[in-house]
C-alpha positions in Angstrom: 5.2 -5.3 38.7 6.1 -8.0 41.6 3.0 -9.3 41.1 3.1 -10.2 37.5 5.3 -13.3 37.8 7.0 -12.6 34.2 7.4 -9.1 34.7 8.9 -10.4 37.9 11.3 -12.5 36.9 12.8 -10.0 34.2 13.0 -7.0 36.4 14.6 -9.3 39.2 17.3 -7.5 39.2 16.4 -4.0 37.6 16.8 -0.8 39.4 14.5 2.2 39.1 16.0 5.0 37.4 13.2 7.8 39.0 11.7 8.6 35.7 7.9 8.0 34.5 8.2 7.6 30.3 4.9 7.0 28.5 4.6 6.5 24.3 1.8 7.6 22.5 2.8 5.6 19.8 3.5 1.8 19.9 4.2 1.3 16.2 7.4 -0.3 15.5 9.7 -1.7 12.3 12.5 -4.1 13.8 15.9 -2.9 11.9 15.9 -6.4 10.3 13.7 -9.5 10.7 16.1 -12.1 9.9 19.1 -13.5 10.0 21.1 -16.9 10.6 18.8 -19.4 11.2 16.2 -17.2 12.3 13.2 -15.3 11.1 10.7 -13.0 12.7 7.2 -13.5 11.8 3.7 -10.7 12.3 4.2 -8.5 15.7 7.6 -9.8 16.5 9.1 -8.1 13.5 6.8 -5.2 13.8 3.4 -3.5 14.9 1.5 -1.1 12.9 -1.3 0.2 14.2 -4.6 -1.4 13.4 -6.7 1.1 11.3 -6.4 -1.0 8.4 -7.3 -4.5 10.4 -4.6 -5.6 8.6 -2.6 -7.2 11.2 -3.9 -11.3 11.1 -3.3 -10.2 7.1 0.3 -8.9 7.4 0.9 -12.0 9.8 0.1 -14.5 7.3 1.5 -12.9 4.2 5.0 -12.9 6.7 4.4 -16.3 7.6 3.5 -17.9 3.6 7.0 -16.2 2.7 8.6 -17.2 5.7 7.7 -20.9 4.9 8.1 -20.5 1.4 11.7 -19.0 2.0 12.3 -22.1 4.5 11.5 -24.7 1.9 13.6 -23.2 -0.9 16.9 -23.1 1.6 16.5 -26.6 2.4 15.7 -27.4 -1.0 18.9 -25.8 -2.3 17.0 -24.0 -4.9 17.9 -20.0 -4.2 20.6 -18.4 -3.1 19.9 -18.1 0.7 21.1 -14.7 0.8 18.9 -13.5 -2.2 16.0 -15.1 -0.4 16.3 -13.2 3.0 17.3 -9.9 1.8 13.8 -10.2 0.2 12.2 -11.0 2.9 13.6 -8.7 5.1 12.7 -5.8 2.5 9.1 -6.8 2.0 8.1 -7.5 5.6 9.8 -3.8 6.7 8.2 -2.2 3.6 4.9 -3.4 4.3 4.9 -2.8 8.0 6.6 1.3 7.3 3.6 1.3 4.5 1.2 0.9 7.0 2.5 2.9 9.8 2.7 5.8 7.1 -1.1 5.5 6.4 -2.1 5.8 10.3 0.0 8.4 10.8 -2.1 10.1 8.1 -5.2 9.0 9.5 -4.5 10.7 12.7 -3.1 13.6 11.7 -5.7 14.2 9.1 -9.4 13.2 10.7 -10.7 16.0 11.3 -12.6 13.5 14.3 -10.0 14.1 16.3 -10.7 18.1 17.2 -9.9 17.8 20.8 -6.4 17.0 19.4 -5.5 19.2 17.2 -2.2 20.3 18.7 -1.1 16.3 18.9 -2.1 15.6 15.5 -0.6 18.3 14.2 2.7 17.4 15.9 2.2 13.7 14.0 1.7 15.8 10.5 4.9 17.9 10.9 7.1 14.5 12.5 5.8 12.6 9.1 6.3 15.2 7.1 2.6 15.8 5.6 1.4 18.0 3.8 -2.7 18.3 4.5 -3.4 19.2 0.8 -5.6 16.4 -1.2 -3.1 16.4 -4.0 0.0 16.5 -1.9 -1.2 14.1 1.1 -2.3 11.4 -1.4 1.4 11.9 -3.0 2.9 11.2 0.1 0.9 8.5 1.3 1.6 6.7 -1.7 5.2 7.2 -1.6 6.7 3.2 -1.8 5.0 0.4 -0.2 2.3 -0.1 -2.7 3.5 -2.7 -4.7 4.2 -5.1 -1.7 1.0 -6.1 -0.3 0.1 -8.3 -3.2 2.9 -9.2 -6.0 1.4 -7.9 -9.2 -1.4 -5.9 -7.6 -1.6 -2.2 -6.4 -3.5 -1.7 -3.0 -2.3 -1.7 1.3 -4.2 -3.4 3.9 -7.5 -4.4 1.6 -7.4 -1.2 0.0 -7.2 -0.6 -3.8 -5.7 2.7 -5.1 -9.4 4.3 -5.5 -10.3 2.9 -2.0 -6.9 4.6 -0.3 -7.9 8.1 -2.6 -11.7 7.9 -0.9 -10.4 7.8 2.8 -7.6 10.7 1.7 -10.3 12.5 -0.1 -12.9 12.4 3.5 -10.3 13.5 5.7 -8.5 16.2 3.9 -11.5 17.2 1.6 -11.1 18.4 -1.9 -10.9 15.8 -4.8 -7.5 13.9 -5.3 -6.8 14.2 -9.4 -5.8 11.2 -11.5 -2.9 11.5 -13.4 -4.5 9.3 -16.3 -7.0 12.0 -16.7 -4.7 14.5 -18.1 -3.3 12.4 -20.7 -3.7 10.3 -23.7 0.1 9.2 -25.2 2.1 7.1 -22.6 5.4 5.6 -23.1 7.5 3.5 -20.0 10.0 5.0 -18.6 12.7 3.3 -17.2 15.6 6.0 -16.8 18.4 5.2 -14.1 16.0 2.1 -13.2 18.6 -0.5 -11.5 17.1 -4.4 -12.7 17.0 -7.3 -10.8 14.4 -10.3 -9.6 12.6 -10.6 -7.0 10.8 -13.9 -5.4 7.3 -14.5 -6.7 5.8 -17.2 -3.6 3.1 -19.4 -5.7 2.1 -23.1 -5.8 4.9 -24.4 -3.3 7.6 -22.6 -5.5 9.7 -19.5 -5.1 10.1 -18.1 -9.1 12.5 -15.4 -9.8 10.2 -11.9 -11.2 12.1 -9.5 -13.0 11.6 -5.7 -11.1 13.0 -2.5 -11.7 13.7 -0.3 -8.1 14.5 3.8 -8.5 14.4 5.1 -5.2 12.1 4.1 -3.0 9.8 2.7 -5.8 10.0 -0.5 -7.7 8.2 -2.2 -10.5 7.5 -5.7 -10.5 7.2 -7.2 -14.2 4.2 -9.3 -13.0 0.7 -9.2 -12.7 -1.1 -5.9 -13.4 2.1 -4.1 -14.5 3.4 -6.5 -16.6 0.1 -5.7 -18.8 0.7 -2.2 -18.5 3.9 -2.5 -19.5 3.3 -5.2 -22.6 0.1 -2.6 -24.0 2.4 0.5 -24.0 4.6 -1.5 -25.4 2.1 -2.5 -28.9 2.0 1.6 -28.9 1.3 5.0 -27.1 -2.1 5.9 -28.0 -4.5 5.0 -25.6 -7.7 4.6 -27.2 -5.8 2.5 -30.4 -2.8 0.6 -28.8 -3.2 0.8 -24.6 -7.1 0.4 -24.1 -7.3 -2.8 -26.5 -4.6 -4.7 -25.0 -6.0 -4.3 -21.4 -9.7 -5.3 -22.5 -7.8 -8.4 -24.6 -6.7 -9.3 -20.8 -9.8 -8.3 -19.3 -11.7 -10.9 -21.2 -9.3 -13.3 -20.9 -9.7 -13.3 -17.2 -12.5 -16.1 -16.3 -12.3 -15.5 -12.3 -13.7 -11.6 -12.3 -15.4 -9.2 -14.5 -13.6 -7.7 -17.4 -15.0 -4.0 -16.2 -13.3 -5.1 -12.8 -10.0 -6.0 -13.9 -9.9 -3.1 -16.7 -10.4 -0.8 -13.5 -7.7 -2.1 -11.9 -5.2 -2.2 -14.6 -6.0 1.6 -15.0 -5.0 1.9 -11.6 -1.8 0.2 -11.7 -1.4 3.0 -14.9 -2.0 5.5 -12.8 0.3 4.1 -9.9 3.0 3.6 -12.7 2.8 7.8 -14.0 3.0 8.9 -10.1 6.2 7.1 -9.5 7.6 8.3 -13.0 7.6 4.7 -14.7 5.4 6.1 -17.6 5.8 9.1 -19.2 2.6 10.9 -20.1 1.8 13.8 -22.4 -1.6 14.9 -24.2 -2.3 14.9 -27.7 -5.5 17.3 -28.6 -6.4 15.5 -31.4 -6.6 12.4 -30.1 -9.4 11.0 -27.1 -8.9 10.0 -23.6 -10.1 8.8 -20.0 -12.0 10.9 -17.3 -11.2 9.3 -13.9 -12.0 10.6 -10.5 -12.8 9.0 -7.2 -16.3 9.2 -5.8 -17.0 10.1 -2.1 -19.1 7.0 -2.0 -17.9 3.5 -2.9 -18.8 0.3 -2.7 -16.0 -0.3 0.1 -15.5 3.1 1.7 -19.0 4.9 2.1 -21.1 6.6 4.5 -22.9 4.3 6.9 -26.6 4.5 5.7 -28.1 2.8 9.5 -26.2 5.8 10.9 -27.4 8.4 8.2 -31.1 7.2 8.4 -30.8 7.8 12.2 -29.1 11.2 11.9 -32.6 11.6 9.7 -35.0 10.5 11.9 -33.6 12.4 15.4 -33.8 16.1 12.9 -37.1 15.2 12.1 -38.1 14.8 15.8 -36.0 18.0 16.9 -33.5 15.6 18.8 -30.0 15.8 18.7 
């Protein structure tokens, strides 16, 4: 330590208290990331550990808001207080988010066998439950509707992407709640409103949300779709499905198969946090959805598999 000159000069006058202390785990939320005239920004307000390689993203997304917060202050255009608040809450959301998904990658690889007893000790501290259903419920509790305004997904991730890693590590097949109906209607029950910053084009616009909990429901984007074709009617094949291919096409910067998946996904984010209310009609068609153990994000490594391949056939191992 004396020969570290930093170190040096901050322990100048520290004393040894006789203990060794280690941490095993060096993920971290400061209790608040602002305050007056000051804002933290990336690994000074937090560090999640990097299983997403999502920390140069979550660094930048802080900083764009930061700035964006910065220039409306100055430019007397929000409330200050309204702007902070907002950025305090979406910096700590997304950082908790993403501690939550690596404690469930620890305590759910099966990799990790040498470690059972430690990653079982991270399940039981987090509060997981290793079932597919149940472990994919937690993990998704809050946080994904942060990352991206408007969209669903966490460090890069869409919702099927997250269900594929759940699916690899816990085994089993994670059910989608579309799949077991056909009528929706929005619920909004005990739903407190109020507005949120949208950060776009050098401008801070107020977005009307709905929070419940520890879920909230941004009126842009994806949802605000979802929300405006269950609002034309319930049926899903003669009200929901036309609205969403209306936008689809109207979309010129992706495919229209593209975006109608991920509008279905924001659907199926919406009826896990109880913002639609689903029932099935027998009479009436639906959806099959399910999540494949290879995708065009998360899939087996075919250099590795063809390997694996080649060593059997030569009786190497």
């Amino acid at each position: 330590l004396q020969q570290e000159p930093l170190i040096a000069e901050l322990t100048a006058r520290a004393q040894r208290d006789g203990n060794v202390s280690a941490t095993r785990d060096w993920s971290f939320v400061a209790d608040r990331v602002c305050g007056d005239n000051w804002l933290l920004v990336g690994e000074s307000a937090g560090f999640a550990d990097p299983i997403l390689a999502a920390g140069l993203t979550l660094t930048q997304s802080g900083a764009r808001e930061a700035a964006y917060s910065l220039m409306a202050i100055l430019r007397g255009e929000h409330d200050e207080k309204w702007l902070l608040q907002h950025y305090n809450d979406n910096q700590r959301s997304r950082l908790q988010q993403h501690i939550r998904f690596a404690d469930f990658w620890y305590s759910a690889n099966g990799i990790f066998t040498d470690l059972q007893q430690y990653t079982s000790e991270i399940a039981r501290d987090a509060g997981l439950d290793l079932d597919p259903q149940k472990a994919f419920q937690w993990l998704g509790t809050g946080g994904f509707t942060h990352d991206v305004l408007g969209q669903v997904g966490i460090g890069g991730l869409d919702l099927a992407g997250t269900r594929q890693v759940a699916q690899r590590f816990v085994g089993g097949q994670a059910e989608w709640q579309m799949s077991r109906f056909n009528q929706f209607e929005l619920n909004l029950l005990e739903a407190e409103q109020i507005s949120i910053p949208a950060y776009e084009n050098g401008k801070i616009q107020r977005v009307t949300t709905y929070v419940r909990g520890n879920f909230r429901l941004p009126a842009v984007g994806l949802f605000a779709v979802v929300i405006e074709a269950v609002g034309k009617g319930p049926d899903l094949a003669n009200d929901i499905l036309p609205v969403i291919q209306d936008y689809a096409r109207s979309v010129s910067s992706t495919t229209p198969q593209l975006l109608i998946h991920h509008v279905l996904q924001a659907m199926e984010l919406m009826l896990n946090q109880g913002w639609l209310k689903g029932r099935h009609d027998p009479s009436r068609p639906g959806i099959k959805l399910s999540t494949p153990q290879e995708g065009h994000i998360i899939h087996t490594n075919e250099e590795i598999n063809r390997r694996l391949d080649v060593n059997s056939a030569s009786g190497r191992t």
